[in-house]
C-alpha positions in Angstrom: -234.1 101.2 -152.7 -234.1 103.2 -156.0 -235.7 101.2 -159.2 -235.2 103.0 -162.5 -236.5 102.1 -165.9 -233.8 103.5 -168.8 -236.3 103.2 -171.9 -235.1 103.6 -175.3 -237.9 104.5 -177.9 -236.0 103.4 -180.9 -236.1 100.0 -179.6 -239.2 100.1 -177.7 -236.9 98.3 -175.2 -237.1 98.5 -171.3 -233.7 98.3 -169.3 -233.6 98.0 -165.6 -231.1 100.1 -162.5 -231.7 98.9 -159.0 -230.1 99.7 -156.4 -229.9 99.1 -153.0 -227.7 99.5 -149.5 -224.5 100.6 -152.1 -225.0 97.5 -154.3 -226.8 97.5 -157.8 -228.3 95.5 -160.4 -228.8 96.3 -164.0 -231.4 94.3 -165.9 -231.6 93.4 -169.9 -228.5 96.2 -170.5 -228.2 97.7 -174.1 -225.3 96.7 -175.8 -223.3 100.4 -175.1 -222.1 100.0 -171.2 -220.4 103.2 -170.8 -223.9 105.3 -169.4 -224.5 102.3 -166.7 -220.8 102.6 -165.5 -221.1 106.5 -165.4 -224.5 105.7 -163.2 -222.9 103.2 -160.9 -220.2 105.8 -160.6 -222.1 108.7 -159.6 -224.4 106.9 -157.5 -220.9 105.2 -155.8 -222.1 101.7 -156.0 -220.7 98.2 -156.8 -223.0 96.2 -159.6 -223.7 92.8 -157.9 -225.5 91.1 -160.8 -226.8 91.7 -164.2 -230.0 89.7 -164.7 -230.9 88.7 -168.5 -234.6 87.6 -168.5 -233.8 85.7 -171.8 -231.6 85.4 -174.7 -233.2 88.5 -176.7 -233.2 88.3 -180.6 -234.2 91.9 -181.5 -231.0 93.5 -180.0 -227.7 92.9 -178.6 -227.7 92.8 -174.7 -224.8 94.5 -173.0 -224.3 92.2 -170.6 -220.8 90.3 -171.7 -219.0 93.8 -171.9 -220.7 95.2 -168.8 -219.7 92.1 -167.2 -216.0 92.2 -168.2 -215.6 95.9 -166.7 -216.8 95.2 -163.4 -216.8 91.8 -162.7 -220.8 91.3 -162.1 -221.4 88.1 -162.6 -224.6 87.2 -165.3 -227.7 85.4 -164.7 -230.1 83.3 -166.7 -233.2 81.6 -165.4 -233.4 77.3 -166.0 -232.3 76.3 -169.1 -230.0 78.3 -170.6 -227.1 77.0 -171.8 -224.8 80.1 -173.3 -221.1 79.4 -174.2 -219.3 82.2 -171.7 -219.4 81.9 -168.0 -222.8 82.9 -166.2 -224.7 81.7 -163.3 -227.6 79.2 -164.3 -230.3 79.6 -161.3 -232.7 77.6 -160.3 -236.5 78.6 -160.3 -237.2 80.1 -156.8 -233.6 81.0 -156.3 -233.2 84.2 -154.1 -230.4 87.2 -154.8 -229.7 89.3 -152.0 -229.3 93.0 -153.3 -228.6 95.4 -150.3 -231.4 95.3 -147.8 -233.6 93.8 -150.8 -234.2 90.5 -152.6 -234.6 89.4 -155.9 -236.9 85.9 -156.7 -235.9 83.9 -159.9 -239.5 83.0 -161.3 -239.0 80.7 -164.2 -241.4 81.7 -166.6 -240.6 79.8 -170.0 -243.4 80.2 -173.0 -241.7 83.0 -175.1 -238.2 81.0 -174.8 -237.6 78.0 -172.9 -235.0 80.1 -170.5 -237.7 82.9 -170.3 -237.4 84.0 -166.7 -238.8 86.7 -164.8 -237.3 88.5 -161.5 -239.9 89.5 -158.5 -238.3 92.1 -156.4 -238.8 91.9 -153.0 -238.9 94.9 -150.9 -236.9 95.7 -147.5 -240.3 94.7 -145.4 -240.7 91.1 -147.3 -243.4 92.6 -150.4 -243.9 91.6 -153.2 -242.8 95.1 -155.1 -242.7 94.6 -158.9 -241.9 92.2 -161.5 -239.5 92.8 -164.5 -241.0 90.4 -166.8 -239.0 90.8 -170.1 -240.5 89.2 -172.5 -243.4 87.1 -170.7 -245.6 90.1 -169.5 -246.0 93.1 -171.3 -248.5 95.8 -171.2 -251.5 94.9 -173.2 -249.8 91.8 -174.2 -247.4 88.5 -174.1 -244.3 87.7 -175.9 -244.3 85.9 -178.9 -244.4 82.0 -178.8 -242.8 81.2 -182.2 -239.2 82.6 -181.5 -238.1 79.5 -180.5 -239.8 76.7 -182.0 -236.2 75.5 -183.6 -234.4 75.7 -180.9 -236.8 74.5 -178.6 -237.7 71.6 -181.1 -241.3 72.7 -180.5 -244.6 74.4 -182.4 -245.8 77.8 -181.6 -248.9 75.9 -180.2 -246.6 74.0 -177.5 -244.7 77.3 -176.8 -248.0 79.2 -176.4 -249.3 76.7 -173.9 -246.1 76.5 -172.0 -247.0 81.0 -171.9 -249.9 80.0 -170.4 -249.0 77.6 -167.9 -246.2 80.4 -166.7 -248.5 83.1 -166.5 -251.3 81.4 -164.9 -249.0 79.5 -161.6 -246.1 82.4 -161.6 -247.7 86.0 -162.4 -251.8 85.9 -162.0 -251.4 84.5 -158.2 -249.3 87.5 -157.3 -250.8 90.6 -156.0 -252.2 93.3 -157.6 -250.5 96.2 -156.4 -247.1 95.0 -158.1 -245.5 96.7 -160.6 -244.8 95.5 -163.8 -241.7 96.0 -165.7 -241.6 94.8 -168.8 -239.0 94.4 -171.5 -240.9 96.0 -174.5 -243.1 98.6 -175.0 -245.5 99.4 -178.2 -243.5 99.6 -181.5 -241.1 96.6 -180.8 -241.9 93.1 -182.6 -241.6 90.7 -180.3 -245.3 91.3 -179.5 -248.4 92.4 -181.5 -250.8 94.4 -179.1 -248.7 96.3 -177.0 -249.4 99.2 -174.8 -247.7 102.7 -175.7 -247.5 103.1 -171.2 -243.9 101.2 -169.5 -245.2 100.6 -166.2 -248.6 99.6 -165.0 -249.7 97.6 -162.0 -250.0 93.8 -162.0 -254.1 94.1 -161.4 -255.0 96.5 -164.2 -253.0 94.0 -166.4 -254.9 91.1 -165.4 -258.1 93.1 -165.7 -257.2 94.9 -169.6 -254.7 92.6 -171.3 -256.6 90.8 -173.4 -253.5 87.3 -173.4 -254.7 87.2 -169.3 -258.9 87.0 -169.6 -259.2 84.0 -172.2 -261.2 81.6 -170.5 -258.7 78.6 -171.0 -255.8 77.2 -172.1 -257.4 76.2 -175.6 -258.7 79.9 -176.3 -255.4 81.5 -174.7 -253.1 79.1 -177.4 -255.3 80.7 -180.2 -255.7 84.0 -179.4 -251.7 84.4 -178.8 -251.1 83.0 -181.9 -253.5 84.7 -184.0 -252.1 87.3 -186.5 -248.8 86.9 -185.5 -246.7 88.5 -188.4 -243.2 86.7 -189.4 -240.3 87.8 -187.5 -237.4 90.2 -188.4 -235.1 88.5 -190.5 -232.6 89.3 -188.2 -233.6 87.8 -185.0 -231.7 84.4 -185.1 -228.4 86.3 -185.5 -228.8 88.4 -182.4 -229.9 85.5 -180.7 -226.9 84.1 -181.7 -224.8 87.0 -180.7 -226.5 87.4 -177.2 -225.4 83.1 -176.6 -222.1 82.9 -178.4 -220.8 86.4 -177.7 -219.5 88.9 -180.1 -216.9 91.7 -180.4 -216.6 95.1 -177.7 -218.5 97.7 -179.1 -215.9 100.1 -178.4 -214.2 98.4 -181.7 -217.2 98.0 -184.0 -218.1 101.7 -183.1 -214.5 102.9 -184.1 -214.7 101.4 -186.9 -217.7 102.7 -188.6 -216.6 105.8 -187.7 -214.0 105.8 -190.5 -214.5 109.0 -192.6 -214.3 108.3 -196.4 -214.0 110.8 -198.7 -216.5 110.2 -202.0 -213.9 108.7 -204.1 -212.7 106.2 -201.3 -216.6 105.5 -200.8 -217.3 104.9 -204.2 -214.1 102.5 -204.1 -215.5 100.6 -201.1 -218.6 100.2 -202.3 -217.9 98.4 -205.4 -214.9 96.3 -204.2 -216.9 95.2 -201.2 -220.1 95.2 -202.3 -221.3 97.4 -199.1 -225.1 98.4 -199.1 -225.1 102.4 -198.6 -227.9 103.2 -196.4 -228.8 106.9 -195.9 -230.3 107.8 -192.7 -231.4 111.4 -193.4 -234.9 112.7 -193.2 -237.1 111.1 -196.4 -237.7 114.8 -197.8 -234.0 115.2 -197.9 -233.1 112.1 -199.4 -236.0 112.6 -202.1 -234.4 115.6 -202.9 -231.2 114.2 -203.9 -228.9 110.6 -202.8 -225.8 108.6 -203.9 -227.4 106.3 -206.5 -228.5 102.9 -204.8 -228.7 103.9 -201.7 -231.6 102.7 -198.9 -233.0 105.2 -197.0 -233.7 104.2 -193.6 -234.4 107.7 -191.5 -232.3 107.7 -188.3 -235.7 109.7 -186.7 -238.0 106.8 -186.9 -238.1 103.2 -186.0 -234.8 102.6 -187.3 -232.8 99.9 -185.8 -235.5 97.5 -186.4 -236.3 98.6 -189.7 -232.8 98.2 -190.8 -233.1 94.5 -188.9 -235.9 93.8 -191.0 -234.9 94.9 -194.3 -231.2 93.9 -194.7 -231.3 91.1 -192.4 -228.0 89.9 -192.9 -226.1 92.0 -190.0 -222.7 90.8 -191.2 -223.4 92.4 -194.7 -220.9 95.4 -195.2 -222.6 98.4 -194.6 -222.0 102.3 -196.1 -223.2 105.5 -194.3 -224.5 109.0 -195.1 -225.8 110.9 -192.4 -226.2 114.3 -191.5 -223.3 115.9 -190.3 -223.0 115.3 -185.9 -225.4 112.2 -186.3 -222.1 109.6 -187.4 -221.4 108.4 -183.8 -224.9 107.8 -183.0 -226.1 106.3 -186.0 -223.0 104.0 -185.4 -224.5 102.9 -182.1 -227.9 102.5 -183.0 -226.8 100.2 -185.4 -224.1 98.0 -183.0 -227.7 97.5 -180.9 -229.0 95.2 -183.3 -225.6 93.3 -184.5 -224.8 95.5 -187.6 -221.4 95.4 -186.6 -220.0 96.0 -190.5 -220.0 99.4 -191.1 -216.9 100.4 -192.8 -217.1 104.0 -192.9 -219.2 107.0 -193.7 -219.2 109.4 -196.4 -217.5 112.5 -194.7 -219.5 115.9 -195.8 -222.6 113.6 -197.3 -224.1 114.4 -200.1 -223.3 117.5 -200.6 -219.2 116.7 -200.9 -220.2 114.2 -203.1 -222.3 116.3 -205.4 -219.6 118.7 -205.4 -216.7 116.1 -206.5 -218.9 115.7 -209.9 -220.8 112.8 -209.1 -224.4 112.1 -209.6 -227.5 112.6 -207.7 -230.5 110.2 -208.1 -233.9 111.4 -207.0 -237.3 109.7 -205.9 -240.7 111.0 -208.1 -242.1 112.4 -205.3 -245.8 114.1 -205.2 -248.0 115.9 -202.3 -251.4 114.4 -201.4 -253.2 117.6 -203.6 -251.7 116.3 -206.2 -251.9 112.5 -206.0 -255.7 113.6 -205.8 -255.6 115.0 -208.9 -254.3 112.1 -210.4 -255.6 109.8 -208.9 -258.1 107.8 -211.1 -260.3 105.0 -209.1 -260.8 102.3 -211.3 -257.7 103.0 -212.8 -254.6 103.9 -210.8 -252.5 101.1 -209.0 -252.4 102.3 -205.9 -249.7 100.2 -203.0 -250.0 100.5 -199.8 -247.0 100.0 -198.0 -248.6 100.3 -194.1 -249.2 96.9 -191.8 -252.1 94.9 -193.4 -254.0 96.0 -190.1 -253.6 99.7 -191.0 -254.9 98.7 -194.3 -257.8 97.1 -193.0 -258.4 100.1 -190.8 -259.0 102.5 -193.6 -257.5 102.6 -196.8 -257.8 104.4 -200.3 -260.1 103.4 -202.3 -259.1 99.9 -204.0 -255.5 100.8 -203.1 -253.5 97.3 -202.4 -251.7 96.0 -199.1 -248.8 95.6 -199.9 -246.3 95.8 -196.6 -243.2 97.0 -196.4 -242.1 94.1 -194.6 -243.3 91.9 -197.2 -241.3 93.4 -200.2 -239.2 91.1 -201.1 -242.6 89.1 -201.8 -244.5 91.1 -203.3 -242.1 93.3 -205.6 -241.7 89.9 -207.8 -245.2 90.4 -209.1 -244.9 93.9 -209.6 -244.1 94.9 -213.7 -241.7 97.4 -213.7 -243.5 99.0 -217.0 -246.7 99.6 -215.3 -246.8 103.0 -212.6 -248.0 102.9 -209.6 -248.5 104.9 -206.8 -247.3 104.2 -203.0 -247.8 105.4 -199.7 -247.7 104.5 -195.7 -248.6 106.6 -192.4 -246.6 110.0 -193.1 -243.6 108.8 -195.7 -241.1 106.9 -193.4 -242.3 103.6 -194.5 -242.5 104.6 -198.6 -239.1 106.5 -199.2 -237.7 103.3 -197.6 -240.1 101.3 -199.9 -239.0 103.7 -202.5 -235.4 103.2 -201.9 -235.6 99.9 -202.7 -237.3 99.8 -205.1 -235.3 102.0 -207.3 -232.0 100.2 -206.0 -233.4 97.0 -207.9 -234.2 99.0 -211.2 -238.2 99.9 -210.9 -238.6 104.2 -211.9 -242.4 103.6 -212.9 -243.6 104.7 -210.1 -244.5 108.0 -207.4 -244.3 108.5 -203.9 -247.0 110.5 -201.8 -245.4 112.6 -199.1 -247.1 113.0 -195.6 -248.7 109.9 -196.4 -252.4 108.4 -195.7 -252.8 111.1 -192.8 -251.7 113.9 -195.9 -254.1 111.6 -198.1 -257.2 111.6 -195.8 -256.9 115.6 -195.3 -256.7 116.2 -199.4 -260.1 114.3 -199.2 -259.1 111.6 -201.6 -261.7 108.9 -201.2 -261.5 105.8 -198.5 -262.8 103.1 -197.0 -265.0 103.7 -193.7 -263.3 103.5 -190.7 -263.0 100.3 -188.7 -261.4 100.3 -185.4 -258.2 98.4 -185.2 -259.6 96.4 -181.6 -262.4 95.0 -183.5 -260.0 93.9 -186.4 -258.3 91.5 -183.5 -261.6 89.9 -182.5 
């Protein structure tokens, strides 16, 4: 038996290779099949099943496509109901992999088809547990993703978490592994470990979700804090029930090369948003006017979920030069399957055709300190409100990325401000947008709060982020 974890960091997402007696099963697949065929070709081994623990709403599974190239059926848990041929099985059911077994354990709470899959070693153990979206490390999934569909309240979903954890996970042994489908970074929880594997008794000892004392307490503290969900989601829900087109297609397509005058042209007669993934020094440098930066080395698929939202919105690339094909990809993951093209030689062929540059007022910390008046300066703080709350500069505001669209309609675009986050991911994009809507009365602070706090501007004391959650 030979369990492997493929982990993609952009995602924070957890996808699962077993394999057993020349038979295989892949778990929660990402969208692009090709490296799981390549495995189960090396490895010489025929996939028997692909297991989805749910239907996931912050990326597009792979399991249609991988399912169409080599015939492995799908499986949900209870409950699900999508509109393509799958197996629907039963809570308890056993799957026979090789010399091993696989135990449906219905485990509804975070989605009413929630399910997680106990693997069963050759002797009869109890090995490990790949718990999707039920179990994570340091946390639970969610209970307000499906309060529409389910035709229930975060309150009901919560307890239903609680009744799954409680009969299906706690009474199994401590020495199993757990697998889950998320890691820290990814929304679909809020306190979730940076580790991808623990052992089912240091989670019921340190995960805060599994020591409430009740049902009551449990219901409250899951719910607690919980920030509103990508805009996004409910379309890659969608996509993961109703289906959606192969990604070999989508990927071709975005791969279109355009030179600036075609871009320009596509732009205005489709009304494409042109989102440039390069690094936020290089984009403050110089970028195709309007343009959202969004830096391909950060958390970018789910901040491009979050801020445009709508993934059938016509979408316009500049990356660096090599980066086309995977930016492409990365996007396909979360259902942007729109892109019509990218502008071939970036910014630099299209400064050299004779077109315009915009540029971002952009400042180091030494010098935001010099400028910086307390008592005087509007200061935004574009960082999670917890962040904020954790230390912040002096009288600076919370004002979250996520939340822009809120909070930008108070904002007069004759008064300057300042604005910041961590290290300057979160601001250029902040920025970006900012600037696409009109507002120029303002200045970035490269490096961010960490470049802030070492030009010794003055901040709050410090207050640990665990004791913020108490």
């Amino acid at each position: 038996m030979k369990v492997e974890q493929i982990y993609t960091g952009c995602l924070a997402q957890g996808a699962y290779y077993i394999i057993s007696n020349g038979e295989a099963v892949i778990i929660d697949p990402l969208r692009e099949v090709q490296p799981y065929l390549e495995k189960l070709k090396k490895d010489n081994v025929k996939l028997k099943y692909i297991f989805e623990t749910h239907f996931h709403a912050d990326f597009v599974s792979g399991h249609l496509d991988l399912s169409k190239a080599t015939g492995a059926p799908i499986v949900y848990g209870p409950n699900a109901a999508p509109e393509f041929e799958c197996i629907v099985a039963e809570d308890g059911q056993i799957f026979e992999l090789g010399n091993v077994k696989f135990k449906v354990l219905h485990t509804p709470g975070h989605t009413m088809e929630s399910t997680t899959f106990l693997l069963i070693d050759e002797n009869g153990k109890d090995y490990a547990i790949f718990s999707g979206d039920t179990l994570f490390l340091g946390d639970v999934g969610r209970p307000d993703l499906a309060q529409k569909a389910a035709s229930m309240t975060q309150e009901q979903l919560a307890g239903h978490l609680y009744d799954s954890l409680m009969t299906k996970i706690m009474p199994l042994a401590d020495d199993v592994i757990v697998y889950p489908g998320h890691g820290a970074g990814s929304a679909c929880g809020k306190n979730m470990s940076t580790d991808t594997v623990d052992t089912l008794g240091n989670q019921k000892a340190t995960n805060y979700a599994l020591n409430q004392p009740n049902k009551e307490a449990f219901v409250e503290a899951v719910t607690d804090g919980l920030l509103p969900p990508p805009a996004y989601f409910g379309a890659n829900v969608a996509m993961n029930k109703k289906g959606y087109e192969n990604v070999d297609k989508v990927i071709n397509q975005g791969l279109t090369e355009l030179s600036p005058k075609e871009f320009e042209t596509a732009a205005e007669s489709t009304g494409a948003l042109i989102l440039d993934t390069r690094d936020n020094g290089d984009f403050a440098l110089g970028f195709v006017p309007n343009a959202i930066n969004i830096g391909i080395n950060g958390d970018f698929a789910p901040w491009v979920g979050a801020m445009i939202g709508d993934v059938k919105h016509p979408i316009l690339l500049i990356v660096e030069e090599g980066m086309e094909e995977e930016t492409v990809t990365r996007l396909t993951r979360v259902g942007f399957d729109n892109v019509l093209g990218f502008l071939k030689g970036g910014v630099k062929a299209w400064e050299a055709d004779g077109r315009e540059l915009d540029q971002v007022d952009r400042i180091t910390a030494e010098q935001f300190k010099s400028r910086l008046k307390i008592g005087e300066s509007v200061v935004y703080d574009v960082r999670k409100e917890s962040e904020w709350q954790a230390e912040h500069v002096e009288e600076a505001f919370s004002r979250p990325l996520a939340e822009i669209n809120e909070w930008v309609k108070d904002v007069n675009p004759k008064d300057h401000f300042f604005i910041h986050c961590a290290g300057g991911y979160r601001s250029m994009i902040a920025a970006s947008i900012l600037q696409s809507r009109g507002y120029r009365n303002f200045t970035e602070v490269e490096g961010g709060f960490k470049a802030i706090a070492e030009a010794g501007v003055a901040k709050t004391d410090f207050v640990c982020p665990s004791k913020l959650m108490k």
